[in-house]
C-alpha positions as CSV (number, residue, x, y, z in Angstrom):
1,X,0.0,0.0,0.0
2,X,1.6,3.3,-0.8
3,X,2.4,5.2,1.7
4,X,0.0,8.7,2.2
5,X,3.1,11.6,1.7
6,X,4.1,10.1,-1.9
7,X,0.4,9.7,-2.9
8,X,0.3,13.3,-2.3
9,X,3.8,14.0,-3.8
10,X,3.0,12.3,-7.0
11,X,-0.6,14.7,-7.2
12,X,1.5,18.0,-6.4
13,X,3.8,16.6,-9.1
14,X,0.9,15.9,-11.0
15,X,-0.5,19.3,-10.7
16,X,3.0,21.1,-11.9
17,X,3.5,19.2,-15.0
18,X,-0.3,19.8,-16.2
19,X,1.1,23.5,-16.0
20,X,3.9,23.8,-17.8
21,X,5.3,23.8,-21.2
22,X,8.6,22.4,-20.6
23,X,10.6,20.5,-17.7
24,X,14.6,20.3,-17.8
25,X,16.0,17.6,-15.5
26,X,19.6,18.6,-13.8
27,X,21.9,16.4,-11.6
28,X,23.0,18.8,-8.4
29,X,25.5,16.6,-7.1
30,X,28.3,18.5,-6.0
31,X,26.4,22.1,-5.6
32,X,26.9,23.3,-1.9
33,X,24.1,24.9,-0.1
34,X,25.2,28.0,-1.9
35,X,25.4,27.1,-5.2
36,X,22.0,25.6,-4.7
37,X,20.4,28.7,-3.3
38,X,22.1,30.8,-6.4
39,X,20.8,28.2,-8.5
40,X,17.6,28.4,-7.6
41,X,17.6,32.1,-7.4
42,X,18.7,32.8,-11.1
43,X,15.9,30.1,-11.9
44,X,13.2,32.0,-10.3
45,X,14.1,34.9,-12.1
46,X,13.8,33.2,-15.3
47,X,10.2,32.7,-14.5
48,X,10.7,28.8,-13.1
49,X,10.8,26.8,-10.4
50,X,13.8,24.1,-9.0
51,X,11.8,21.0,-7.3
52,X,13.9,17.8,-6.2
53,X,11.6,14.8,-6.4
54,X,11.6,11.1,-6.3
55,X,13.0,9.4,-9.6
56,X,10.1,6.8,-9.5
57,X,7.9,9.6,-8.2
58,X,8.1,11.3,-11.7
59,X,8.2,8.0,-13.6
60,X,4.9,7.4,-12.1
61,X,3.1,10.8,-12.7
62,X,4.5,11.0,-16.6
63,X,3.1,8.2,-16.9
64,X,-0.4,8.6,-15.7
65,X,-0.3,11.6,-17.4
66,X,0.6,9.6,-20.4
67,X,3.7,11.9,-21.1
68,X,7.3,11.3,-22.9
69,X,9.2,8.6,-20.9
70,X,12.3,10.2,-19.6
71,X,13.9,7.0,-17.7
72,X,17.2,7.8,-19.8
73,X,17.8,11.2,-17.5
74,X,15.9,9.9,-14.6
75,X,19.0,8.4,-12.8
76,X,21.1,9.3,-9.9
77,X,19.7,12.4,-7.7
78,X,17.7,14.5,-9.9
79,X,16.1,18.3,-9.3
80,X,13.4,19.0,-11.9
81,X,13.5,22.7,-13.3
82,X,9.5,23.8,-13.9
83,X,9.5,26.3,-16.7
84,X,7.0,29.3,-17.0
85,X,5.4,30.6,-20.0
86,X,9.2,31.1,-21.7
87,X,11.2,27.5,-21.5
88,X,14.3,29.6,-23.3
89,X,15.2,31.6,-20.3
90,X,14.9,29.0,-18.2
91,X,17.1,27.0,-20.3
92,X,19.5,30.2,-20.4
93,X,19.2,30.3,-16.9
94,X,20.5,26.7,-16.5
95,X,23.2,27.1,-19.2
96,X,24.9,29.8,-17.8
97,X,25.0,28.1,-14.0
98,X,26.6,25.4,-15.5
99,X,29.0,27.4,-17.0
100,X,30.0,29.1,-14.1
101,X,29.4,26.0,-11.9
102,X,30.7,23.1,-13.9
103,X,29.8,20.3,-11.2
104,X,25.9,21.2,-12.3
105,X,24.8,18.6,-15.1
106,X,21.6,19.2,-18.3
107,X,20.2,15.9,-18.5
108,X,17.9,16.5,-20.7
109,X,14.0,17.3,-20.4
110,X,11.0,17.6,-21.7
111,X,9.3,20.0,-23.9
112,X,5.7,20.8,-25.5
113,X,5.4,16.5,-24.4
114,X,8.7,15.6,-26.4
115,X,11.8,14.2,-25.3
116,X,14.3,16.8,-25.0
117,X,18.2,15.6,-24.4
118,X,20.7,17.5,-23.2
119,X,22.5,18.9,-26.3
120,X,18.8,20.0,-27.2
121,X,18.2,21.9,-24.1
122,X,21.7,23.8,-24.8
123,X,20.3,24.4,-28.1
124,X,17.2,25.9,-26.9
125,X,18.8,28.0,-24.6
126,X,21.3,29.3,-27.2
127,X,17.7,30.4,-28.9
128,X,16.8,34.4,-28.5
129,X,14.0,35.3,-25.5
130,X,10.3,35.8,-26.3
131,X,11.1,39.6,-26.2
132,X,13.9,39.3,-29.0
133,X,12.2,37.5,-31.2
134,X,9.0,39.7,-31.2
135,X,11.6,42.7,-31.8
136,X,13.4,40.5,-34.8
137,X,9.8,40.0,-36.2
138,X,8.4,43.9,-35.7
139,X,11.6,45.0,-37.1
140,X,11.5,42.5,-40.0
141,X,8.0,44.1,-40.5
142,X,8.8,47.4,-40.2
143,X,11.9,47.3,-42.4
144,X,10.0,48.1,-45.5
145,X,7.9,50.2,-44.5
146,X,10.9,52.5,-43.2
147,X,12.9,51.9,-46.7
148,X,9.7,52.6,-48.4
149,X,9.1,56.3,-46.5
150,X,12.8,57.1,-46.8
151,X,12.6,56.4,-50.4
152,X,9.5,58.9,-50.5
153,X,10.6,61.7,-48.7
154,X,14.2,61.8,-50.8
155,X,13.0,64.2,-53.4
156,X,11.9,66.4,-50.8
157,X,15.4,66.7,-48.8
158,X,17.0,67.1,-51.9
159,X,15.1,70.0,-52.7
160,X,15.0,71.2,-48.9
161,X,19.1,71.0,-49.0
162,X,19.6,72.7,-52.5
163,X,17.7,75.5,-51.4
164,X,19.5,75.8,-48.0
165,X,22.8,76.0,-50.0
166,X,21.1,78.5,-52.0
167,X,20.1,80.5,-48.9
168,X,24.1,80.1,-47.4
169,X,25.2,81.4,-50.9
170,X,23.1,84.5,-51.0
171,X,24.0,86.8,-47.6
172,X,27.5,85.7,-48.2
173,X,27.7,87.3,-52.1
């Protein structure tokens, strides 16, 4: 009979992965309490959460909640990363600990219910943030329109400029 702390444990687990878009899967070993507490700091500003759970705890809730079977990260002690609406800074947040801190590990993850290993999660963290790629897209948008008005309004400087050289020449003569 299971025992009445994991049965709740694997329903609060439960609970966090019907919430998210992606999970990454790090092994701490090594971290001191410091490390930990930076860790989890530059996480939480990334708009995520750090959670160490049961191995078999996990294996049990992705599977109920018939998601990607990640036994091939889900060894040794494990903390589980809980990404917010933007998976890349998390993901940039983890990167970036690890290379400062080069005991911390990327296992791999899990992503929109995929499979993610670890050279994918570096990959997505090498992507741009939300914010830069709506500025790539608005200035890919507004690119022509600028060209268009510059392309417009050259006639006019150029006759704006000939007759300020015109007005220069005149007191002077």
């Amino acid at each position: 009979m299971p025992n009445a702390h994991n049965v709740e444990t694997l329903a609060k687990i439960k609970d966090e992965l019907q919430e998210i878009n992606a999970m990454w899967v790090v092994d701490y070993r090594g971290l001191t309490v410091k490390q930990i507490q930076e860790l989890r700091n530059s996480i939480r500003e990334a708009g995520a959460s750090m959670k160490v759970y049961k191995n078999t705890l996990m294996h049990l809730a992705l599977d109920e909640l018939e998601l990607p079977n990640l036994d091939a990260v889900l060894e040794g002690p494990s903390a589980f990363v809980f990404a917010g609406e933007d998976p890349v800074a998390s993901a940039k947040a983890l990167k970036d600990f690890a290379k400062a801190n080069k005991v911390l590990e990327i296992k791999g993850g899990m992503m929109d219910g995929k499979f993610v290993d670890a050279a994918q999660v570096e990959a997505i963290a090498s992507l741009p943030s939300r914010e830069g790629l709506i500025a790539m897209l608005l200035g890919t948008i507004s690119n022509p329109l600028v060209q268009t008005v510059r392309v417009l309004n050259a006639p006019m400087e150029a006759f704006a400029r000939c007759v300020n050289q015109i007005a220069e020449q005149k007191p002077a003569a």
